[in-house]
C-alpha positions in Angstrom: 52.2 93.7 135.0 53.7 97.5 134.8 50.8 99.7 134.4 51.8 103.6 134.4 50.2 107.4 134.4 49.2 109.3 137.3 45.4 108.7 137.3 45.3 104.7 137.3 48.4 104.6 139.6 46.6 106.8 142.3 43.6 105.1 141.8 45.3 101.5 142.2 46.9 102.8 145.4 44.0 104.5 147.0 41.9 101.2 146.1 44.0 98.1 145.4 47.1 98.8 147.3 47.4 94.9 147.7 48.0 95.1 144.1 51.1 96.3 144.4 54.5 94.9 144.6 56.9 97.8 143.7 56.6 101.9 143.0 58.9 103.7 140.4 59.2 107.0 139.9 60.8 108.9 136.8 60.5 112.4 138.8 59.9 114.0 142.1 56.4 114.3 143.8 55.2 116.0 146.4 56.2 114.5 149.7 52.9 113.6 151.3 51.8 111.6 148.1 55.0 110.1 148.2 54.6 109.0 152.5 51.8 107.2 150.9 53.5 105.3 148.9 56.6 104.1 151.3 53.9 103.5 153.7 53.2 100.5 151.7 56.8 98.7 152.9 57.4 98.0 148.8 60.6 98.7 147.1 60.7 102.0 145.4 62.8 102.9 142.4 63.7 105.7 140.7 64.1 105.8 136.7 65.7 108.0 134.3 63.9 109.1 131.7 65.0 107.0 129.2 64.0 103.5 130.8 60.9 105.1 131.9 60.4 106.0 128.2 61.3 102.3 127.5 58.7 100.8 129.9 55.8 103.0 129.0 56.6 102.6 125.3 56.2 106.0 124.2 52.9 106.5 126.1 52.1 109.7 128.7 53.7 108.3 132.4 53.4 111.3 133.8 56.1 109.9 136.1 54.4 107.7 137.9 54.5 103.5 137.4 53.4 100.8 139.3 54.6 96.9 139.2 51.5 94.9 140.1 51.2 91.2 141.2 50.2 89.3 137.8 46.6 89.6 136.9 44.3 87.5 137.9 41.3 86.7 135.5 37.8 84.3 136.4 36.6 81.8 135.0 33.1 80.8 133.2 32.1 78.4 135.8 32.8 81.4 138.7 30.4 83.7 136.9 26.9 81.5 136.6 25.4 82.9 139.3 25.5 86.2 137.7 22.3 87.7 136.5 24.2 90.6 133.6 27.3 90.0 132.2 29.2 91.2 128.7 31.0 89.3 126.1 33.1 91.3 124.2 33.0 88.9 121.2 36.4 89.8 119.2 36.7 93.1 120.3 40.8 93.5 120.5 41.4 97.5 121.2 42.3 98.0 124.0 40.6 101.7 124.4 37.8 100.3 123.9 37.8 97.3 126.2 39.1 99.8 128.9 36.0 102.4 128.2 33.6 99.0 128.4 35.2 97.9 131.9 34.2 101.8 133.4 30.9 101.6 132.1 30.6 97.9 132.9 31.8 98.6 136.5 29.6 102.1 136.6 26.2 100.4 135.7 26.3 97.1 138.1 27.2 94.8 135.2 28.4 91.1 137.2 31.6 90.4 135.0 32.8 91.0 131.6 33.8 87.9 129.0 36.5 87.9 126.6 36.3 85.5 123.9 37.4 85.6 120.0 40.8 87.0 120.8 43.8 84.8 121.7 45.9 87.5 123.7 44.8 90.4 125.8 46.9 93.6 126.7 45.6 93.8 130.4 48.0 96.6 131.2 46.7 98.7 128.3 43.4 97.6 129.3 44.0 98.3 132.9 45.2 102.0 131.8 42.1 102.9 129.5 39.7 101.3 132.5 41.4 104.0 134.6 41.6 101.0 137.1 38.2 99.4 136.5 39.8 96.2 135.2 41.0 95.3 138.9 37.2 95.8 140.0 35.2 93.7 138.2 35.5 89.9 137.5 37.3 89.5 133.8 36.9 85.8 132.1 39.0 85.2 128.9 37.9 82.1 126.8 38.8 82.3 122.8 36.7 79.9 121.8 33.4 82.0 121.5 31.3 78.8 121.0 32.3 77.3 124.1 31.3 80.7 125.9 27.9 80.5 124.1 27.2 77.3 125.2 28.7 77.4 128.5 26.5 80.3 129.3 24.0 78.6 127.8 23.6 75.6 130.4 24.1 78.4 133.1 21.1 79.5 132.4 21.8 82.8 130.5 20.0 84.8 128.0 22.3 85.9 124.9 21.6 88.9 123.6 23.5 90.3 120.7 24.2 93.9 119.2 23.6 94.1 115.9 22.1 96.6 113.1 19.3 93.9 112.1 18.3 93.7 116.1 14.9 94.2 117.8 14.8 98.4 118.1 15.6 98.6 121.9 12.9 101.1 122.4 10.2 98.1 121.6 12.3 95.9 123.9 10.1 93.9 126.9 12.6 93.8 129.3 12.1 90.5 131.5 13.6 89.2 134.8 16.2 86.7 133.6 19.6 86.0 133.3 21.1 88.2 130.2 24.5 87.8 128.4 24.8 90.9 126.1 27.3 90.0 123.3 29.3 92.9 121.9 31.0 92.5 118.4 34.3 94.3 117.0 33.7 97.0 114.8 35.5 96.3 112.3 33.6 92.5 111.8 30.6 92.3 113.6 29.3 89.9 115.7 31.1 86.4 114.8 28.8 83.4 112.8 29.4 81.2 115.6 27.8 83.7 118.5 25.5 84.6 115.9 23.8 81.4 116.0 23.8 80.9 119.4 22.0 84.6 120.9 18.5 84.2 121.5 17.6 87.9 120.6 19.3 90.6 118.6 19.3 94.3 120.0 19.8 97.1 117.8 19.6 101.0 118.7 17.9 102.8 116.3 19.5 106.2 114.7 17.0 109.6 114.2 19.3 110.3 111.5 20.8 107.9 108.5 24.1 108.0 110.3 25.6 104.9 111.7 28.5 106.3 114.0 28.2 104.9 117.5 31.7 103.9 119.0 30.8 99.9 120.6 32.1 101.4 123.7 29.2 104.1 123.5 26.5 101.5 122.1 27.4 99.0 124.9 27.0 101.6 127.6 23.1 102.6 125.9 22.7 98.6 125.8 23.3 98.1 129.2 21.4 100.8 131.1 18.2 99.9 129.0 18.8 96.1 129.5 19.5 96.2 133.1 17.1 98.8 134.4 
C-alpha cells in the first residue's frame, strides 16, 4: 500500500511507524523532519516528479509518500464482543468512507463493517481518514446478508438509516449491542439489510430539504445512539 500527502504521512509516522516499510520523497524537507524519518532504519528514495506524479495519480503529494506493510483488515467473528459498530452497507466513495473512519474513530465507535462492495480502495480510504483507517478495526464481508445475520447470532442490534426511520429525537436509547447500518447515497439501504434491522432511524429536517452528506448523517447517528 502507497499512501501519500503530508498530513496522513506525518500522522502514520508519529503513530504507526511500524506501518512502515519504505519513505520516498519527491522534494527536500527540512532536516529534522527528515532525522525522523531515517531514524526508522527503512530505505528511503527519492523520486522525480514524474513518477511521483505516476504513483499519486494526479492527486496533491505534497512530496511526501509512504510504502506501508499490506493492510490488514478483521474479521466478523473478532468484532462480537463489541458493543457499537457501523456497516457501511454499499457505500463505495472513498471520501466518504474516509470522513466515516474519523468520526468513527472520534466518537468511540468498536469497528467499522464493509459489506455490499466487492473491492475497497484502502489507500484512498486511508488518505481521506487522515490515518484513522490504521486505528480502528475494518471488516470487509460483500455479502451483506451474511453480515446481518452474523451479527445477528452475536447478539447485535441493527439499526438502519433511512428517511421512513423512527425521528431520532423520540429514540429510547437502551443498553445493548447496536449495529448502525449506513446505506449509499445514491441507493439506499440494500433489500437484503432492509429486512434484517430491527429498527429504522431517521433525522428529521426543520426545513423541506433533504441534503445531509451520509458522512454527516452517520456522525449525528452515532453521537445520539451511543451517548
Amino acid at each position: 500500500m502507497i499512501i501519500y500527502g503530508k498530513q496522513v504521512v506525518l500522522y502514520v509516522l508519529e503513530k504507526h511507524p511500524e506501518l512502515i516499510e519504505e519513505v520516498l520523497f519527491s522534494k527536500e524537507i527540512d532536516p529534522k523532519l527528515f532525522k525522523k524519518f531515517t531514524s526508522l532504519n527503512k530505505k528511503v528514495i527519492k523520486l522525480d516528479n514524474k513518477k511521483a506524479q505516476g504513483l499519486a495519480k494526479g492527486g496533491n503529494h505534497q512530496g511526501f509518500f509512504l510504502r506501508l506493510r499490506e493492510f490488514g483488515v478483521s474479521t466478523l467473528k473478532e468484532l462480537k464482543d463489541s458493543d457499537f459498530i457501523v456497516v457501511l452497507d454499499g457505500i463505495t466513495d472513498v471520501g466518504n468512507i474516509g470522513a466515516i473512519c474519523r468520526t468513527a474513530y472520534s466518537l468511540g465507535v468498536d469497528a467499522i463493517v464493509a459489506s455490499s462492495v466487492k473491492q475497497l480502495n484502502y489507500e484512498g480510504i486511508a488518505r481521506t481518514s487522515s490515518g484513522a483507517l490504521f486505528d480502528i478495526p475494518f471488516c470487509h464481508n460483500p455479502n451483506s446478508l451474511d453480515v446481518a445475520n452474523e451479527l445477528k447470532q452475536y447478539g447485535f442490534k441493527l439499526f438502519g438509516a433511512a428517511m421512513d426511520g423512527k425521528d431520532l429525537k423520540k429514540f429510547e436509547q437502551k443498553k445493548e449491542k447496536i449495529a448502525l447500518v449506513l446505506g449509499s447515497e445514491g441507493e439506499g439501504l440494500s433489500s437484503k439489510m432492509i429486512k434484517k434491522l430491527d429498527e429504522k432511524v431517521s433525522i428529521k429536517m426543520s426545513n423541506d430539504f433533504d441534503s445531509l452528506n451520509v458522512s454527516v448523517a452517520g456522525g449525528i447517528l452515532i453521537y445520539n445512539l451511543k451517548n
